[in-house]
C-alpha positions as a Markdown table, in Angstrom:
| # | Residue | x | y | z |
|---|---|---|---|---|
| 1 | Unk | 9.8 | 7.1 | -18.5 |
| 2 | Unk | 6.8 | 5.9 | -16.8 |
| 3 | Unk | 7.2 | 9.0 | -14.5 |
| 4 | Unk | 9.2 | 11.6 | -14.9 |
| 5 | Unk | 8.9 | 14.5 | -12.3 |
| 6 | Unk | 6.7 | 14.3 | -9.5 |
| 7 | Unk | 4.8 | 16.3 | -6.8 |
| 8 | Unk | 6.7 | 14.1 | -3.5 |
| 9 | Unk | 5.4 | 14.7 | 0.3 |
| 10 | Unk | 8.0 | 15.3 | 2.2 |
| 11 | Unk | 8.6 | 12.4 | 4.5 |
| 12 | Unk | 9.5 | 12.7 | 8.5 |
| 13 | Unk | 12.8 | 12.5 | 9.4 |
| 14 | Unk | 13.0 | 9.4 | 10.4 |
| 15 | Unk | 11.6 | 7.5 | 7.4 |
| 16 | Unk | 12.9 | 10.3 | 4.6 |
| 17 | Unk | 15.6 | 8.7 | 3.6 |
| 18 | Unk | 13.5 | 6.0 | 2.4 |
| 19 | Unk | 11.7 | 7.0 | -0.5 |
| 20 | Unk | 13.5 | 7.8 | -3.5 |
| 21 | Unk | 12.9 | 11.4 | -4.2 |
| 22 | Unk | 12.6 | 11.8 | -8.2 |
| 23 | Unk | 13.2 | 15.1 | -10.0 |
| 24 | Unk | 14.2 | 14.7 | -14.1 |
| 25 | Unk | 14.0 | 17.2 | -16.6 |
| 26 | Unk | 11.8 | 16.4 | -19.4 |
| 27 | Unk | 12.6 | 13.6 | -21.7 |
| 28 | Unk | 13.8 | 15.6 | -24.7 |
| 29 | Unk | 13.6 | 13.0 | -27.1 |
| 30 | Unk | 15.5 | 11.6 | -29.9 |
| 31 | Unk | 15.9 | 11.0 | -33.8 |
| 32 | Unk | 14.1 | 7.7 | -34.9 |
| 33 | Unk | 16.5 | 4.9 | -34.7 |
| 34 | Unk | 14.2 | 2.2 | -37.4 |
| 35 | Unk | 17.3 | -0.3 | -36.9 |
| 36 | Unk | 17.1 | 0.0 | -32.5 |
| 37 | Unk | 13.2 | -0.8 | -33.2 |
| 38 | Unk | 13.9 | -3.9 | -35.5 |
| 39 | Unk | 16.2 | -5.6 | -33.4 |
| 40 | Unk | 13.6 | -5.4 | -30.2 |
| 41 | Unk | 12.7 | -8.8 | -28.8 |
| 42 | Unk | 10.2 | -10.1 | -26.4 |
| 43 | Unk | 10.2 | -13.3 | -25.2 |
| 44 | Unk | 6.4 | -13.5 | -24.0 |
| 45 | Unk | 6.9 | -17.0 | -22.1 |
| 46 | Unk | 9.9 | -16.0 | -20.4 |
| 47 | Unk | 8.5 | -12.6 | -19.9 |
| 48 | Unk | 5.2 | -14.3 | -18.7 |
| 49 | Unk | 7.2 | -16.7 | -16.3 |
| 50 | Unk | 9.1 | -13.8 | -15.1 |
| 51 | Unk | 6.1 | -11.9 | -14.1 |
| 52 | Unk | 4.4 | -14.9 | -12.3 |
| 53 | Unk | 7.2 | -14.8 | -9.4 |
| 54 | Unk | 6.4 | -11.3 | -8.9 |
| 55 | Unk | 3.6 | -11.2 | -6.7 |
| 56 | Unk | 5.0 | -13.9 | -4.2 |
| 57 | Unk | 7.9 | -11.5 | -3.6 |
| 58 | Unk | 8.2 | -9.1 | -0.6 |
| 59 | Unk | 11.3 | -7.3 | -1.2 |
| 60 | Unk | 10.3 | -4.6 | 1.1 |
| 61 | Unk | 9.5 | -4.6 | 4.5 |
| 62 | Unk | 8.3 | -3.2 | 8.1 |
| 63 | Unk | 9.4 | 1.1 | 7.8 |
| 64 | Unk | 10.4 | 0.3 | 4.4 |
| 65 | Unk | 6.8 | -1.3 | 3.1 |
| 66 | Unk | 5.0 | 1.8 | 4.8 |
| 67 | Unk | 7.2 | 4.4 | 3.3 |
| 68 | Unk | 6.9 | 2.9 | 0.0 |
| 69 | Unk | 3.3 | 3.1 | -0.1 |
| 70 | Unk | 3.1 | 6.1 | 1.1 |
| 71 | Unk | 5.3 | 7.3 | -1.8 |
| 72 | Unk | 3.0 | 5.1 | -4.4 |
| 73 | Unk | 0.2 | 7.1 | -3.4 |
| 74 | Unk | 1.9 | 10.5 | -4.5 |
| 75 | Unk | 2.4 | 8.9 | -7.8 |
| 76 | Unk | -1.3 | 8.2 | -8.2 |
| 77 | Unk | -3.3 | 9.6 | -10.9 |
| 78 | Unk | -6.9 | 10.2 | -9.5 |
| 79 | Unk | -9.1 | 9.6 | -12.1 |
| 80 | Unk | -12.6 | 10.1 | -13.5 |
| 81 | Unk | -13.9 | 9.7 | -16.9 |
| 82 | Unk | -17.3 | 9.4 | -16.6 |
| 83 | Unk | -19.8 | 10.2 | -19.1 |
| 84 | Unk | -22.0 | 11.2 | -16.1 |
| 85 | Unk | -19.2 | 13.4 | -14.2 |
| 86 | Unk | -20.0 | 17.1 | -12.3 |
| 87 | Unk | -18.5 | 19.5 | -11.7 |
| 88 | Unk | -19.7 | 18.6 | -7.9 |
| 89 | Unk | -18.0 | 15.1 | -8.1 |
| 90 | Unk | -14.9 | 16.4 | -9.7 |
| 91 | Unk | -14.2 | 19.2 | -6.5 |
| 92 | Unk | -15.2 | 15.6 | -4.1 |
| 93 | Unk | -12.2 | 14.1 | -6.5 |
| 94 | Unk | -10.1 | 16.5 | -6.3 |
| 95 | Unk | -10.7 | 16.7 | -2.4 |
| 96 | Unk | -9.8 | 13.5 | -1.8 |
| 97 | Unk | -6.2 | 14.2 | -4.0 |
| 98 | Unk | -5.3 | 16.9 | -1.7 |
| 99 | Unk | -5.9 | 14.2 | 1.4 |
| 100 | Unk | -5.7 | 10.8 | 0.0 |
| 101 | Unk | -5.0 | 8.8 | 3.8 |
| 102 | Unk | -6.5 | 10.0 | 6.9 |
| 103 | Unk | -4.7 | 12.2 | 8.9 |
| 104 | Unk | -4.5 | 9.6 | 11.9 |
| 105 | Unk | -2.7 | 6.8 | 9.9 |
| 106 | Unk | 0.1 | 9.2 | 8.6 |
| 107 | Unk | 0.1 | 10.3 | 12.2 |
| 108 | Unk | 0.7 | 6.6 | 13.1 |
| 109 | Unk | 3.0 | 6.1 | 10.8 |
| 110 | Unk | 5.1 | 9.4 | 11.3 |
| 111 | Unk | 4.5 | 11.2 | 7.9 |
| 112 | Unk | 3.1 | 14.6 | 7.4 |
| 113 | Unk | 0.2 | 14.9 | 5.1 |
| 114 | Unk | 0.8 | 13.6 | 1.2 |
| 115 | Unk | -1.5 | 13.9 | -1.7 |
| 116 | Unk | -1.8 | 12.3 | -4.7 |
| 117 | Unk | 0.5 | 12.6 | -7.8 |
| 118 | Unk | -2.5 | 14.2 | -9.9 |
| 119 | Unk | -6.3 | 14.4 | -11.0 |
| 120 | Unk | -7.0 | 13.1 | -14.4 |
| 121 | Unk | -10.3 | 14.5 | -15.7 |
| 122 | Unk | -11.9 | 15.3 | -19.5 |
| 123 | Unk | -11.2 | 18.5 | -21.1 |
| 124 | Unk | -14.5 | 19.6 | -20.0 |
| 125 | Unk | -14.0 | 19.3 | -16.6 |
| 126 | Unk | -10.9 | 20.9 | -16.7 |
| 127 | Unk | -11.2 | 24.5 | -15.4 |
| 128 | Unk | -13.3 | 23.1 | -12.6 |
| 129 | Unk | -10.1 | 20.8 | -11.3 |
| 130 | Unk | -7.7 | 23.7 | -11.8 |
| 131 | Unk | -9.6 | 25.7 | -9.5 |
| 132 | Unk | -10.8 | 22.7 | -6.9 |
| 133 | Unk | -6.5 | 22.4 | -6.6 |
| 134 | Unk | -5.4 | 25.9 | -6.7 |
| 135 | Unk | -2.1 | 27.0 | -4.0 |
| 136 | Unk | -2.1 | 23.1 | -3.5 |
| 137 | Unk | 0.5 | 22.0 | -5.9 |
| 138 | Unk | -1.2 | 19.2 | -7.6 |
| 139 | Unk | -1.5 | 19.2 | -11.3 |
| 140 | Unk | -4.4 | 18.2 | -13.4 |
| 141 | Unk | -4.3 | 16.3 | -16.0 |
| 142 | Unk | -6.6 | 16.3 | -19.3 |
| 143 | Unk | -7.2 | 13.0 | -21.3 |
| 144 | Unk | -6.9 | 14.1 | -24.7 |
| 145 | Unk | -6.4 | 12.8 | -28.6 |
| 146 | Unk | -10.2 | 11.3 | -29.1 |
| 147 | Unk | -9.7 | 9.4 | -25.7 |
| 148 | Unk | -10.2 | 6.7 | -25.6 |
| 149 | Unk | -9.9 | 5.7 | -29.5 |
| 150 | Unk | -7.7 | 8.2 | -30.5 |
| 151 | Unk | -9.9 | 8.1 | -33.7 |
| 152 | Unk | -10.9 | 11.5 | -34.4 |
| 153 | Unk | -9.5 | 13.8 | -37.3 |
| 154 | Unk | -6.2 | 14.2 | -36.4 |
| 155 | Unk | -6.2 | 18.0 | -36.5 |
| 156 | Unk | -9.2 | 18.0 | -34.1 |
| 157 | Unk | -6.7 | 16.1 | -31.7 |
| 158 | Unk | -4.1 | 18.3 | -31.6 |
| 159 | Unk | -6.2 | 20.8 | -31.1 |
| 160 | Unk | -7.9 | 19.0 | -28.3 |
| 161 | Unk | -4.7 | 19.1 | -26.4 |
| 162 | Unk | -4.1 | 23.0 | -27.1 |
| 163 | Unk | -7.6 | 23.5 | -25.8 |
| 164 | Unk | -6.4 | 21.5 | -22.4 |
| 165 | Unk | -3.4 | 23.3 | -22.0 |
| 166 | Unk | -5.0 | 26.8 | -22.6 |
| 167 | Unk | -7.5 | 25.7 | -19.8 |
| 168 | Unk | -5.0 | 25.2 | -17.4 |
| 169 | Unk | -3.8 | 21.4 | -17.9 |
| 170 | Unk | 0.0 | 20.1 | -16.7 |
| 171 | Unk | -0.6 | 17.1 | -17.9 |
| 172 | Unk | -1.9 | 15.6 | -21.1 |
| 173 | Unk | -2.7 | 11.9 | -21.2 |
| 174 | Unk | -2.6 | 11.1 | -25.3 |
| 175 | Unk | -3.9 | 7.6 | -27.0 |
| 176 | Unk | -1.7 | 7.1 | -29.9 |
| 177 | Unk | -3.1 | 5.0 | -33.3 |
| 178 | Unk | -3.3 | 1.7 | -32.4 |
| 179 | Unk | -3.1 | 0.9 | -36.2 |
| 180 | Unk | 0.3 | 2.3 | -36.8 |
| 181 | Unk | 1.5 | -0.3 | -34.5 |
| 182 | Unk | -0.7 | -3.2 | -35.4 |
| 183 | Unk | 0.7 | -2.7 | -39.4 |
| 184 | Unk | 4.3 | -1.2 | -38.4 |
| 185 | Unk | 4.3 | 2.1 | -39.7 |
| 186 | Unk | 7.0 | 3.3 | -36.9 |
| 187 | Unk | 7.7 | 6.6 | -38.8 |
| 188 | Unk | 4.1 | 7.2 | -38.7 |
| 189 | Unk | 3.5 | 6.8 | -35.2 |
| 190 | Unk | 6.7 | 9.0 | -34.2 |
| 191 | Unk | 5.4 | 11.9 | -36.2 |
| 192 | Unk | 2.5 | 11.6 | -34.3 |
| 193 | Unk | 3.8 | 11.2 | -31.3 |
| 194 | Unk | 6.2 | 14.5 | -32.1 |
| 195 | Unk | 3.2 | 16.4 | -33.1 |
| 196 | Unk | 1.6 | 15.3 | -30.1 |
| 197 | Unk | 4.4 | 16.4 | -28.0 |
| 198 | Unk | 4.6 | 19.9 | -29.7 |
| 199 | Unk | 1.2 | 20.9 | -28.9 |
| 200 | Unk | 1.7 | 20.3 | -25.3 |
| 201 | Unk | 3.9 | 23.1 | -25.0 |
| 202 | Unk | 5.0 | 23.2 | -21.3 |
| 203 | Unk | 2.5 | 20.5 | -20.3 |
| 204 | Unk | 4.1 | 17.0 | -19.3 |
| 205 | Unk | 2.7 | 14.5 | -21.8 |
| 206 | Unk | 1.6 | 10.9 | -21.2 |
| 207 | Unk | 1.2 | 8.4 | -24.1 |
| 208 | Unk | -1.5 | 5.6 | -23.2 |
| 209 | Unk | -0.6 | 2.9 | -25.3 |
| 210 | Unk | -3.7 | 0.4 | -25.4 |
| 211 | Unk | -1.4 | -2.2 | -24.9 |
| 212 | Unk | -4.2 | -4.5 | -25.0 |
| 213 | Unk | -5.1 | -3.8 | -28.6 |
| 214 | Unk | -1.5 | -4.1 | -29.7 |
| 215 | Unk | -1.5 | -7.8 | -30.2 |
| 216 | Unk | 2.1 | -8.7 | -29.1 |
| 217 | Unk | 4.6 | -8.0 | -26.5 |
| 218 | Unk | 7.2 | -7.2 | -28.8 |
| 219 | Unk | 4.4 | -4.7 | -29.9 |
| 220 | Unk | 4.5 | -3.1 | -26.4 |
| 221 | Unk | 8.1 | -3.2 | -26.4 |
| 222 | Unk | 8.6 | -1.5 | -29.8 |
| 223 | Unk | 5.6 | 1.5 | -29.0 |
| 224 | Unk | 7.6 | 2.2 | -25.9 |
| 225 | Unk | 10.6 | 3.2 | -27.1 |
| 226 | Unk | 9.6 | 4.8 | -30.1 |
| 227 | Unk | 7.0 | 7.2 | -28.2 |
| 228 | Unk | 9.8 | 7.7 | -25.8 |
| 229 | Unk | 11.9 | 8.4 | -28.4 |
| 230 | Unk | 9.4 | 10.9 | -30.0 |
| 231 | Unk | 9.4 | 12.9 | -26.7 |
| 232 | Unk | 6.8 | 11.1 | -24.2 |
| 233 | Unk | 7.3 | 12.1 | -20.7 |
| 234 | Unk | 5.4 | 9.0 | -19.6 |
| 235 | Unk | 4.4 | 5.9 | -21.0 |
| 236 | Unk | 0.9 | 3.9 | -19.6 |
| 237 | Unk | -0.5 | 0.9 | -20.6 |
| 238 | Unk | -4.2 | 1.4 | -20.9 |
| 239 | Unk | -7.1 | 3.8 | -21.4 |
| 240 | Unk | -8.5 | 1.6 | -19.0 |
| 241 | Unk | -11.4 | 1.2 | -21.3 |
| 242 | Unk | -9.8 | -1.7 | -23.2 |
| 243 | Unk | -11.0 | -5.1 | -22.8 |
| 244 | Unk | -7.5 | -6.2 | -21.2 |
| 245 | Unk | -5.7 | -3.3 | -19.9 |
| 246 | Unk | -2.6 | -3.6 | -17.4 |
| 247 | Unk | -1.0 | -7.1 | -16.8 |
| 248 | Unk | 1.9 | -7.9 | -15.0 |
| 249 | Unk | 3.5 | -9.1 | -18.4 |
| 250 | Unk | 3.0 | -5.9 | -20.0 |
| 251 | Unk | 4.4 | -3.8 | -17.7 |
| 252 | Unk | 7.4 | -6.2 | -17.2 |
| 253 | Unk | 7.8 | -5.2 | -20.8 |
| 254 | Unk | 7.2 | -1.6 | -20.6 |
| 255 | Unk | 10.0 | -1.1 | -17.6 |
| 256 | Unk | 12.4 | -3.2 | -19.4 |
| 257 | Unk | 12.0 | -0.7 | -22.6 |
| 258 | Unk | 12.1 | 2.4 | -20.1 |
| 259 | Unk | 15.4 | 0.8 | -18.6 |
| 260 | Unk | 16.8 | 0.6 | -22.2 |
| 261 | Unk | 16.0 | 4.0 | -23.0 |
| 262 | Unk | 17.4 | 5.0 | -20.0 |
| 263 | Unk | 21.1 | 3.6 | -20.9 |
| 264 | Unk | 20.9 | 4.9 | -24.3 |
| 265 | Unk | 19.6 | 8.2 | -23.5 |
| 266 | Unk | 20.5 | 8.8 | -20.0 |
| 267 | Unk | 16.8 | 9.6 | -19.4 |
């Protein structure tokens, strides 16, 4: 799934009943199924078409549009991946995480304080983020696997993420082979993403999916559910270093194969 356990504010009582409130275990995986993958379709114009009508929609509204943005803001992964990040702007980062709206809106709005869902940093910047956070709840996560390529000797990868956990990561944000995709070699990129998912340990793993690279929708559709399969507790769309990275279209895609794993699986 796209998110699987989360760190929620606590809403006030009289807008907590409207934010869904989501707490799964971890997606445990399942065996490769080579015949599901084969007979996954994407119809990119009537995905495309689809995906136009979205952003004219306003489905939610008044207490209901606040309350929802409040709760998209705990699901937010703070980010920097700079080849010029501190340590100093990483603690600014990870200040703004632990209060992402001013005190005065929430106040307006009748919600205690919120933070972010996590702070996604390099491995290097790791230990500094654990400590900026500690007693506050909010887990940092490591970009890992030769990010943003994922082209490195494959051993040094898996040891990359062990390296993250060790220094205190929850979460590891992985890059899977764009190439097992592009000349489908499922089997290949499930191993991976297994191997991936071992070396996490107790660490929540991500798998970024360049789905800008991966030429097709039916592409997208297929890498979903097979690094779902393999174990991913989360599926992105982009490194964000791609030339396209998230569209409307793709995620479209992506939910529909998170919905599909969902009724197979019950995950």
């Amino acid at each position: 799934m796209t998110q699987t356990e989360t760190n929620p504010a606590t809403l006030g009582a009289a807008q907590s009943d409207l934010l869904p409130q989501v707490h799964l275990p971890r997606n445990a995986g399942m065996e490769l199924d080579l015949d599901w993958v084969a007979r996954v379709q994407a119809n990119t114009s009537a995905i495309e078409r689809r995906a136009a009508t979205l952003p004219g929609r306003r489905s939610v509204k008044k207490a209901y549009q606040a309350a929802w943005l409040a709760k998209a803001v705990t699901l937010i992964d703070l980010t920097t991946l700079s080849g010029d990040d501190t340590p100093g702007r990483v603690r600014r980062l990870c200040a703004k995480a632990r209060q992402p709206v001013r005190a005065d809106i929430l106040d307006a709005l009748g919600l205690p304080a919120i933070t972010t869902g996590a702070v996604c940093v390099y491995h290097e910047m790791v230990e500094t983020a654990v400590e900026a956070l500690h007693g506050t709840g909010i887990p940092v996560a490591a970009v890992s696997t030769g990010f943003p390529a994922g082209l490195s000797p494959f051993h040094l990868r898996v040891k990359e993420i062990e390296e993250s956990v060790a220094a205190g990561a929850a979460e590891i944000d992985i890059v899977i082979s764009r190439r097992h995709v592009l000349t489908g070699n499922w089997q290949a990129l499930y191993d991976e993403m297994r191997t991936f998912r071992a070396a996490c340990g107790e660490a929540h793993v991500k798998a970024i999916l360049a789905t800008g690279e991966l030429g097709t929708l039916r592409n997208v559709a297929r890498a979903s559910l097979i690094c779902m399969m393999a174990g991913a507790d989360f599926i992105k769309t982009s490194t964000g270093k791609e030339t396209v990275n998230a569209t409307l279209p793709v995620s479209l895609t992506m939910i529909r194969a998170i919905r599909a794993y969902e009724a197979r699986t019950g995950f």
